[in-house]
C-alpha positions in Angstrom: 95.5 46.2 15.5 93.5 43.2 13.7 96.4 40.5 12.6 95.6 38.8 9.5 95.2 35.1 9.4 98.0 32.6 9.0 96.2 32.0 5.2 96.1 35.1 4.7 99.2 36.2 5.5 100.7 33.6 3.9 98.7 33.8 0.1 99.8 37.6 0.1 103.7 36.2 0.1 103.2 34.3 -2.1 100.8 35.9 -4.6 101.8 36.1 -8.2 103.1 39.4 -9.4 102.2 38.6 -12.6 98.5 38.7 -10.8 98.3 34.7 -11.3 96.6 32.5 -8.3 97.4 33.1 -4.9 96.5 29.8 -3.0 94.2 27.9 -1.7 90.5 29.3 -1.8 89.3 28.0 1.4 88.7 30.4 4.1 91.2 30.4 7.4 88.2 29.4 9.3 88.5 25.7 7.2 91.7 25.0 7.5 93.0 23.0 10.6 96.5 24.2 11.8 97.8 21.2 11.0 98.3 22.3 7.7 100.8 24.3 8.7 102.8 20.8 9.8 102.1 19.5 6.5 103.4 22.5 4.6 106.7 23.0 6.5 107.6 19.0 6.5 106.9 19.1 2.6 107.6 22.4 0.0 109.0 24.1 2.8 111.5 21.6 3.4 112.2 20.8 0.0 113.1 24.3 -0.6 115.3 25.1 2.1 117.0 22.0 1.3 118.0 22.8 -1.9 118.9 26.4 -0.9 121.1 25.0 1.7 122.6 22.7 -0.8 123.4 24.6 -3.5 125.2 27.4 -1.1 127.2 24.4 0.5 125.8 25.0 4.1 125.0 21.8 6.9 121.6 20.9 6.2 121.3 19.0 9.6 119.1 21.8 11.5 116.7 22.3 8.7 116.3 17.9 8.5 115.7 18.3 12.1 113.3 20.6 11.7 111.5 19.1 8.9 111.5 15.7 11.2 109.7 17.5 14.3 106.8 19.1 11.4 106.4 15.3 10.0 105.8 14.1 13.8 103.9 17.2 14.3 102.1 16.9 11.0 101.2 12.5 12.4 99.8 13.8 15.3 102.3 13.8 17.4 102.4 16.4 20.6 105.7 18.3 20.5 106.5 20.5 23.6 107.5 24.6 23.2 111.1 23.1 24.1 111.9 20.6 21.6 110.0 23.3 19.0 112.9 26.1 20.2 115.5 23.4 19.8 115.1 22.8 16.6 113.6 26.3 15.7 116.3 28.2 16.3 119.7 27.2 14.5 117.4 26.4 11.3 115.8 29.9 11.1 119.6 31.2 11.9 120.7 30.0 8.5 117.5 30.7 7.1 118.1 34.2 7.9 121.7 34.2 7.5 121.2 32.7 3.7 118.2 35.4 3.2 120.5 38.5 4.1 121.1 40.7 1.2 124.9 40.6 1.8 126.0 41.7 -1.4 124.1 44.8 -1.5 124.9 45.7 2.0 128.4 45.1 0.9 128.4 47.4 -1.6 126.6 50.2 0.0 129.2 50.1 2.7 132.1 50.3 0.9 131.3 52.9 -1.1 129.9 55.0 1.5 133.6 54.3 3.8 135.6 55.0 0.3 133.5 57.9 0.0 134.2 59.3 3.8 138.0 58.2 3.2 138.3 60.7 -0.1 137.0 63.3 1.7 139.4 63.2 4.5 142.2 63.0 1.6 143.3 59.3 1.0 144.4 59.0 -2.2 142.0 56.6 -4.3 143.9 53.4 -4.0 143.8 53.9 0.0 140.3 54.9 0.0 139.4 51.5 -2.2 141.1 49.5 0.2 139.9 51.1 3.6 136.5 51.1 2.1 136.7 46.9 1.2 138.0 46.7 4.3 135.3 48.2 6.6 132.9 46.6 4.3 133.7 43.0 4.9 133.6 43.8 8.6 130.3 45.7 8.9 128.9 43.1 6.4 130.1 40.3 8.5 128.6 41.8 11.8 125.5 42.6 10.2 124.5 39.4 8.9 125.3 37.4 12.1 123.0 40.1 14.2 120.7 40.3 11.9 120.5 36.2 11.5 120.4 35.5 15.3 118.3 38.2 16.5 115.2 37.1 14.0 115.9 33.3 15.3 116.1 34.3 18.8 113.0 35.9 18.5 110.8 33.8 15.8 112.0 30.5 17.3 110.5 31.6 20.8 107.0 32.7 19.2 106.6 29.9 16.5 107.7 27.8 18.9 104.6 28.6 21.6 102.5 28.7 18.2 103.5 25.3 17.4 103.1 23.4 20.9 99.9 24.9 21.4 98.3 24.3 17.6 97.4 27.8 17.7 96.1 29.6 14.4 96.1 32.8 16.3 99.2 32.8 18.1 100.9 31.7 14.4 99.7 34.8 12.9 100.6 36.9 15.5 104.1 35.6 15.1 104.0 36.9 11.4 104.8 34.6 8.8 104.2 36.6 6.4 107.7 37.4 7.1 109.4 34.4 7.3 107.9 33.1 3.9 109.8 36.0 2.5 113.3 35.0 4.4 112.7 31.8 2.8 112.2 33.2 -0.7 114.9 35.7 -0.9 117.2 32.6 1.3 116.1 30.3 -2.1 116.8 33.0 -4.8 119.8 34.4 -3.2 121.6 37.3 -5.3 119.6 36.8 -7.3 117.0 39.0 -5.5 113.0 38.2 -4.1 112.0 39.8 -7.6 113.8 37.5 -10.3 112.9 34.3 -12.0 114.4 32.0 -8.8 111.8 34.4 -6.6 109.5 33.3 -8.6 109.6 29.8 -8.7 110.3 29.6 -4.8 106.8 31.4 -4.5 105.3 29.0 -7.0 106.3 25.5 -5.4 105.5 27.2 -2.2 102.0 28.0 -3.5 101.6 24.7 -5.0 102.9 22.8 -1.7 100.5 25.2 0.6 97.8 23.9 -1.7 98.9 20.1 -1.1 99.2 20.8 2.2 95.5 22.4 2.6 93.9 19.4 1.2 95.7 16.7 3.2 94.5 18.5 5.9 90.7 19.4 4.9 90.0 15.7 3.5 
């Protein structure tokens, strides 16, 4: 299967759905990798530090991450093992902020209510059993969910990163990750609302900063 380029990848996240611009207009082919360095030090950070912020979580991985892209983005050689130590625990909370816990929450316990009323609990007991399995399943989830996407995007961005490879960073998808940051930025609030929105648009502006620091 033919994997689309970093760029590309990338502009379809963040394309307007109101049909608006999608990013840079250079072709993959122009754009060095560093780039990529330049992006993730600057809106990327910027946006994952207010996310982490406002939801009251340690923003130490994600400055340590943002330091390695600066260094990165100076020229710097980083090895794949300093890129997986710092990888990891920030895309943990990344995913961990971009889990749609509430929703999961909700189908859950209405779906373990649901299975209680059948079996004849009265409603109250139901409620309570369902709440109950809820917050558990929830819980579980989103901490599998978080560390199993870190464990595995760490190890391929980090081989992407210490190499400067284009081709190895698309192949790592981050079309994906661009929408864990989104939906980690807009919270509840959902990857479709106005927060959505202006995550993809300060992304899209910073991608375009990015591009010409690194094409001039």
């Amino acid at each position: 299967m033919s994997v689309p380029s970093w760029l590309d990848q990338v502009r379809e996240a963040l394309a307007d759905p109101a049909g608006g611009q999608d990013g840079p207009a250079h072709s993959p082919a122009e754009v060095p990798f560093v780039a990529v360095h330049h992006w993730h030090a600057g809106a990327v950070a910027d946006l994952i530090g207010e996310a982490v912020a406002r939801r009251g979580v340690d923003a130490a991985p994600h400055d340590d991450l943002c330091a390695v892209h600066a260094r990165a983005a100076a020229g710097e050689p980083i090895g794949e093992g300093l890129w997986s130590a710092v990888l990891e625990p920030a895309l943990r909370e990344v995913y961990r902020l971009a889990y749609p816990r509430e929703e999961v929450y909700t189908r859950a316990s209405s779906a373990a209510a649901s299975f209680a009323r059948s079996r004849g609990w009265s409603e109250d007991e139901a409620e309570r059993y369902g709440e109950t399995y809820a917050r558990m399943n929830t819980e579980v989830s989103e901490r599998v969910h978080a560390e199993a996407n870190a464990i595995a995007n760490a190890a391929a961005y980090a081989m992407a990163f210490a190499a400067r490879d284009a081709e190895a960073y698309a192949r790592a998808w981050p079309f994906a990750v661009v929408q864990a940051w989104i939906a980690a930025y807009a919270g509840p609030a959902g990857t479709d609302g106005p927060a959505a929105q202006e995550a993809r648009g300060r992304l899209r502006d910073g991608l375009a900063d990015a591009v010409r620091r690194a094409t001039a």
